[in-house]
SEDOMI-838033 format. One record per residue: residue in three letters; x, y, z of N, C-alpha, C in turn. Coordinates in steps of 0.1 Angstrom, whole numbers, padded with zeros to 4 digits, always signed. Example, Ala and Ser with C-alpha at 12.3 -4.5 7.8 and 13.67 -1.06 7.14 Angstrom:
ALA+0132-0057+0078+0123-0045+0078+0132-0033+0078/SER+0128-0022+0071+0137-0011+0071+0129+0000+0079/
REM end
This chain:
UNK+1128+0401+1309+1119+0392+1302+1107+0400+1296/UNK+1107+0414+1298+1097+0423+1294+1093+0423+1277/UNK+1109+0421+1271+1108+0427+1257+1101+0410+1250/UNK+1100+0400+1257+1099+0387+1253+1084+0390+1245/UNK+1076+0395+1251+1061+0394+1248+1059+0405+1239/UNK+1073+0414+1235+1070+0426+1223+1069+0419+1208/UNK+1060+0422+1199+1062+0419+1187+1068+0429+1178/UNK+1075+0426+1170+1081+0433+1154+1068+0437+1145/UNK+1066+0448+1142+1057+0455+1133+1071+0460+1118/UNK+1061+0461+1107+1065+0467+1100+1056+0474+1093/UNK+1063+0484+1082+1052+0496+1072+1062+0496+1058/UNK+1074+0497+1061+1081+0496+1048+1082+0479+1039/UNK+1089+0480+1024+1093+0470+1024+1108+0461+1031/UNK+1116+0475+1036+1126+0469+1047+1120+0456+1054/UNK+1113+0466+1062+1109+0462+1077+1102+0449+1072/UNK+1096+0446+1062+1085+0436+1056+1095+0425+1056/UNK+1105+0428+1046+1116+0415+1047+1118+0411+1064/UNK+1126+0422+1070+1126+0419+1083+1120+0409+1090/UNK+1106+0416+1091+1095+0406+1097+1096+0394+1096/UNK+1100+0388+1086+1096+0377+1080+1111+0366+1083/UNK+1119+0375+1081+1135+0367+1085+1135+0364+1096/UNK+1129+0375+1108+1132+0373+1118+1129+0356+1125/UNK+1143+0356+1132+1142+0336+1137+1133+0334+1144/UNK+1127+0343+1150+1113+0336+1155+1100+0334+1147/UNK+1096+0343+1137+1092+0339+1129+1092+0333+1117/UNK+1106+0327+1114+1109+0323+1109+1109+0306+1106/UNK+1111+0305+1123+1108+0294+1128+1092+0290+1128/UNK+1083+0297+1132+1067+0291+1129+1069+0290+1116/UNK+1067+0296+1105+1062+0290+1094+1066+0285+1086/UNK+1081+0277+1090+1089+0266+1082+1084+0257+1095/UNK+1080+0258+1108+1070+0242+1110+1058+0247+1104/UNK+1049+0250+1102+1037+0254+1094+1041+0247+1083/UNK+1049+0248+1075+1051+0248+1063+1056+0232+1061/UNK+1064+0225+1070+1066+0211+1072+1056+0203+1078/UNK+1049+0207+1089+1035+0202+1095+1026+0200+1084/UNK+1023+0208+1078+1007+0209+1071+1016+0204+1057/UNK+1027+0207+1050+1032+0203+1037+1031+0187+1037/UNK+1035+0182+1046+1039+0169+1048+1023+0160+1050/UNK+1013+0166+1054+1003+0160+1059+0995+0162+1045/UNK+0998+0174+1037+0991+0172+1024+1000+0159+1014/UNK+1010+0160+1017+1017+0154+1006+1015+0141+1005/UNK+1014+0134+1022+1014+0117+1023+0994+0118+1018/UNK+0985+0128+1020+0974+0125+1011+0971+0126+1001/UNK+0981+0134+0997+0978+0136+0983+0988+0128+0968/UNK+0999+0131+0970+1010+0121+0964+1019+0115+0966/UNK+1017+0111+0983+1026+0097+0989+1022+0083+0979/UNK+1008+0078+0978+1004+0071+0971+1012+0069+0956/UNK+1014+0079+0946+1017+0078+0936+1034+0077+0938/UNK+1038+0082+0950+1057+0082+0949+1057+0064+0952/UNK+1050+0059+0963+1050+0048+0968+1050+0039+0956/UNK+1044+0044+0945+1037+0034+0937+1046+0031+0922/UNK+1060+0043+0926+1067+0045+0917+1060+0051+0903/UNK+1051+0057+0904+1049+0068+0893+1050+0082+0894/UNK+1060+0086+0904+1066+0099+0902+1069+0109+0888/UNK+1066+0116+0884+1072+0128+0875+1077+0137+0877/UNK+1079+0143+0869+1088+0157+0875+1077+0161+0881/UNK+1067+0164+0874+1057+0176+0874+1047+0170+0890/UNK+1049+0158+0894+1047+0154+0905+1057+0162+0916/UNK+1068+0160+0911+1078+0165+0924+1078+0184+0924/UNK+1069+0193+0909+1068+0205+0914+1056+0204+0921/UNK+1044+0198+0924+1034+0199+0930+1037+0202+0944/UNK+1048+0185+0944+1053+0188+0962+1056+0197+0965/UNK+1063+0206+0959+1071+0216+0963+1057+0226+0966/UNK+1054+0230+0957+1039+0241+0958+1033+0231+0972/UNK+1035+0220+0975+1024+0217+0984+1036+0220+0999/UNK+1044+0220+0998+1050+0231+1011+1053+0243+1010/UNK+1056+0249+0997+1056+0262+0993+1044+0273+0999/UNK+1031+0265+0999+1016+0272+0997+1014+0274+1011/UNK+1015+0264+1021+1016+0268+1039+1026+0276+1043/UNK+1037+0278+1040+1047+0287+1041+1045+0300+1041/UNK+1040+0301+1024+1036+0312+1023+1022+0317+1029/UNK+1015+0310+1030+1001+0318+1038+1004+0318+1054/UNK+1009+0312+1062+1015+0316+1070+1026+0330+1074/UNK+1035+0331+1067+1042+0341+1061+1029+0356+1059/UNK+1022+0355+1056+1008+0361+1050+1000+0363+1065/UNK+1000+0354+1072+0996+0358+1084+1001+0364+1096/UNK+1013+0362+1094+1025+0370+1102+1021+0383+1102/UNK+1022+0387+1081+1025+0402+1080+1017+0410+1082/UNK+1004+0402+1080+0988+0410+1082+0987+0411+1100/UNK+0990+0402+1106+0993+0408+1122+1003+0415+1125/UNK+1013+0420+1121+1020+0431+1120+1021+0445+1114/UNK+1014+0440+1103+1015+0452+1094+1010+0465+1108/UNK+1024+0479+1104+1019+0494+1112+1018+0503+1102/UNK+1006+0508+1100+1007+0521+1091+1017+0531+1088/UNK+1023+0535+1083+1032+0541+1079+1029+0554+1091/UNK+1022+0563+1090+1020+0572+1099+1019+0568+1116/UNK+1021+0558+1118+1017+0556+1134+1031+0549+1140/UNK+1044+0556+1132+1054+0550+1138+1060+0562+1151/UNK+1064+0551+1161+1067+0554+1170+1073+0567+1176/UNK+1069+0575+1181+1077+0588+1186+1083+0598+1172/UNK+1077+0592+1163+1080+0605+1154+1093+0597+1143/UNK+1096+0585+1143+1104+0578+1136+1099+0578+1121/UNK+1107+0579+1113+1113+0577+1097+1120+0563+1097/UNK+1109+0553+1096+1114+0542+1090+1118+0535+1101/UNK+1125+0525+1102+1131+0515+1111+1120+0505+1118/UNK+1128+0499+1121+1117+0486+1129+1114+0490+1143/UNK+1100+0486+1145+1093+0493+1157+1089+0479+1163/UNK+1090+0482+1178+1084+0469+1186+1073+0475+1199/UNK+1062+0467+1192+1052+0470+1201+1047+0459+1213/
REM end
């Protein structure tokens, strides 16, 4: 149960994708992104879907309005993981490091 409380760091853009696929984090910020998407959407253009004046350009809003938590979440992930390139583990070139 030791490795449970390790986190994924990364410095490349490998590891960057990595970080971000990984199912555990992957999982927070698709709920981040459905929690807070959904809570902007019924405030902001539940009203107008309800009311039958939908447009397209209403349904790209929604999107950016779960899009936008996703990604700054995603954004918070990487900035608590980001490891300097020089401070990888035991003398390693590249690969994913767990601290």
């Amino acid at each position: 149960m030791e490795g449970q409380n390790r986190r994924l760091t990364w410095s490349t853009g490998r590891e960057f994708v990595a970080v971000v696929t990984h199912p555990r984090n992957l999982r927070r910020t698709v709920t981040v992104a459905v929690i807070v998407g959904t809570a902007f959407f019924a405030m902001n253009q539940l009203p107008i879907v309800l009311a039958g004046r939908a447009t397209a350009l209403l349904w790209c809003k929604t999107a950016l309005t779960y899009l936008t938590p996703f990604l700054m979440s995603n954004f918070g992930i990487l900035s608590a993981t980001r490891r300097p390139a020089r401070a990888l583990i035991g003398g390693e070139q590249g690969g994913l490091a767990w601290h």
